[in-house]
N, C-alpha and C positions, 0 to 999 in steps of 0.2 A: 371385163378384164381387170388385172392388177391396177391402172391406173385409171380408169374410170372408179375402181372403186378407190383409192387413193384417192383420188379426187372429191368425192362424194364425204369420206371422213375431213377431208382439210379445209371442206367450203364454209367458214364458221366465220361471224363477226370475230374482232378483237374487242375486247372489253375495257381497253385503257379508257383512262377520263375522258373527256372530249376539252375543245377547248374553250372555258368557261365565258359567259356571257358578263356585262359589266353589271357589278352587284350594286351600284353607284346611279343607278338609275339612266338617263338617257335614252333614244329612241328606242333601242334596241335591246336595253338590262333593264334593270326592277332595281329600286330603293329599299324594296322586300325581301326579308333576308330568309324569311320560309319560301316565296313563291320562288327565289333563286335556289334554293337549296332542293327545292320540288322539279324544278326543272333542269336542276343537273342527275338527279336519281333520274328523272323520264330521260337525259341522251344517254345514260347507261344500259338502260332496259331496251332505250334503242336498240344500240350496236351489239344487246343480246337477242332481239329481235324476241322479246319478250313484249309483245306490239299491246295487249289489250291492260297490262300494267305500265308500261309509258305512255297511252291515250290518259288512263287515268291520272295517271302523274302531271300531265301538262294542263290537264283542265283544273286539275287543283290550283297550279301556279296561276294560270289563267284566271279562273276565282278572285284569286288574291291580289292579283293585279294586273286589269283586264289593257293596260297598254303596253303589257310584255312583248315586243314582237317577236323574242325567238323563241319563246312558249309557242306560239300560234308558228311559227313554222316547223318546230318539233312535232305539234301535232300533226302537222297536214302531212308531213313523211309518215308518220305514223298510222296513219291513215290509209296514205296511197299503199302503203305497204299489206294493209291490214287484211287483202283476201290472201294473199299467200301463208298467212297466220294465222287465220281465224276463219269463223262461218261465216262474213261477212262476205257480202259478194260488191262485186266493182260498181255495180250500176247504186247501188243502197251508200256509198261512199264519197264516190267524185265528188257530189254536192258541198258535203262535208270537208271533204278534204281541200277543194277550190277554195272556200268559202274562208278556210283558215287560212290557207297560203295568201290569201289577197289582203286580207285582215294586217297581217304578219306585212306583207310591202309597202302598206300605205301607212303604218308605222316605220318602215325603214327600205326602203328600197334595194340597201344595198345587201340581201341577207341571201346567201347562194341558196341555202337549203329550199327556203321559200321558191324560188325560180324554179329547182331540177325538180321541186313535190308536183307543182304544176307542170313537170315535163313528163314523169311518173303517171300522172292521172291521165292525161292526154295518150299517154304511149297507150298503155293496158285497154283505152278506150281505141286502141288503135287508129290514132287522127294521130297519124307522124308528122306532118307540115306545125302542127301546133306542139307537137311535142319537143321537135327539133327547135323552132321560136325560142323554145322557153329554155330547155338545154345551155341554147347558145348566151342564153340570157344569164342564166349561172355561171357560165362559164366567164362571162362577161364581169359579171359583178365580183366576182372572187377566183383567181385563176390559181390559186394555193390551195382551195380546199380539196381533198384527198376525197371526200364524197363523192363529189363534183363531178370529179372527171371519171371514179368507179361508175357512178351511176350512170354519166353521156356514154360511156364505156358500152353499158347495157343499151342503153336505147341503138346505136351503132348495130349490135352485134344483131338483136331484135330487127332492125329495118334490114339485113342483109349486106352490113359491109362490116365485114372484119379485121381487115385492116386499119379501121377509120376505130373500134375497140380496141385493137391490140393498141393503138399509137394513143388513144386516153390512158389504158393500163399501165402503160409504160410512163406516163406523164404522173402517175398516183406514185406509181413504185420511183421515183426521181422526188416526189414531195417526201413520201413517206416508205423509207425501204423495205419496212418491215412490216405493211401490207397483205399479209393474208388472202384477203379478199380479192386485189388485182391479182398477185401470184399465183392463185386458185382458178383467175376466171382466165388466166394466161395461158396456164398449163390446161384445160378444159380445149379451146382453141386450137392449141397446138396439138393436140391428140387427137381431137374430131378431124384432124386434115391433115393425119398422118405424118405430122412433125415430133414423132416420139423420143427420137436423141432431145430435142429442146424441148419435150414439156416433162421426160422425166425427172430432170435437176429441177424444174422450175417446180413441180410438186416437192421435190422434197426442203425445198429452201418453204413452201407454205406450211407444210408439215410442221416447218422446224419453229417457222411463229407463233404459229397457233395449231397444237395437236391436241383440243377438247371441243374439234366442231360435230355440228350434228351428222347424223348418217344419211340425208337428203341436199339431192341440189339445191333444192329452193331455198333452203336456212342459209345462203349466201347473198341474197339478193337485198 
């Protein structure tokens, strides 16, 4: 119908910057002003979900300097993401992708991405008790990041409570109003349950942020 497929055009990354890692060195930045400049093009290819050009990107910063910790947790989302994107399949990844995300917290603990990559890999591998763990662990460590809560968003929505999704949605769209991705997975929601007075405005307020997303669900995730 009209708003399934409206939905289906509006479910697109935003492509704004992200916000940058300390170039200055410390746990968690680079002294390296290529492997920081390498690792801020890989979160933009991110949030374009351009996943097998941001692996590359962050293994290069990685390269260059291997106690980057948000390189290693760029990767590991990159990763966990990487079957909805690629020929990559889940079981060929988790490894990889664990592997970075733990790399990534034992250089810095507090890095939310690292946490929800491990709640990602756990989900897909459907072990929700660990997935939820780690979720809460993100959420824990960073309650500002707009990832964060999109992503607990999905594992919610995934394990069967919608509510417990729509009320992270709503906590993304309060960080970040202009949200796409929450206003997409909101209106999605609200239409699958027959709440179409509230998901038609809320499609078009996604529409109104971001109107160059792909023509599939999954390029939202």
């Amino acid at each position: 119908d009209d708003i399934t497929a409206a939905i289906a055009r509006a479910l697109a990354p935003r492509s704004a910057a992200p916000a940058p890692a300390a170039a200055s060195g410390g746990s968690a930045g680079t002294s390296d002003l290529e492997a920081y400049d390498l690792y801020m093009n890989g979160e933009v290819e991110l949030r374009r979900r351009a996943i097998p050009l941001a692996i590359d990107l962050f293994e290069r910063a990685i390269a260059r300097d291997g106690q980057f910790a948000r390189a290693y947790a760029g990767l590991s989302q990159s990763l966990a993401l990487s079957p909805y994107f690629t020929t990559n399949a889940q079981d060929a990844v988790f490894g990889r992708a664990t592997a970075a995300a733990k790399t990534a917290l034992a250089r810095d603990s507090t890095i939310a991405e690292a946490w929800f990559s491990l709640g990602l890999v756990h989900m897909h591998a459907w072990q929700w008790e660990e997935a939820r763990r780690y979720f809460d662990r993100a959420l824990a460590a960073d309650s500002t990041d707009v990832q964060t809560h999109f992503q607990a968003g999905r594992f919610h929505l995934y394990a069967g409570d919608r509510e417990a999704a729509l009320a992270e949605w709503a906590r993304a769209k309060k960080l970040d109003p202009f949200s796409a991705l929450a206003a997409s997975w909101t209106a999605y929601v609200w239409s699958a349950t027959g709440r179409t007075a509230e998901a038609v405005p809320e499609m078009d307020r996604a529409v109104q942020y971001d109107s160059t997303a792909p023509v599939i669900l999954q390029n939202a995730i």
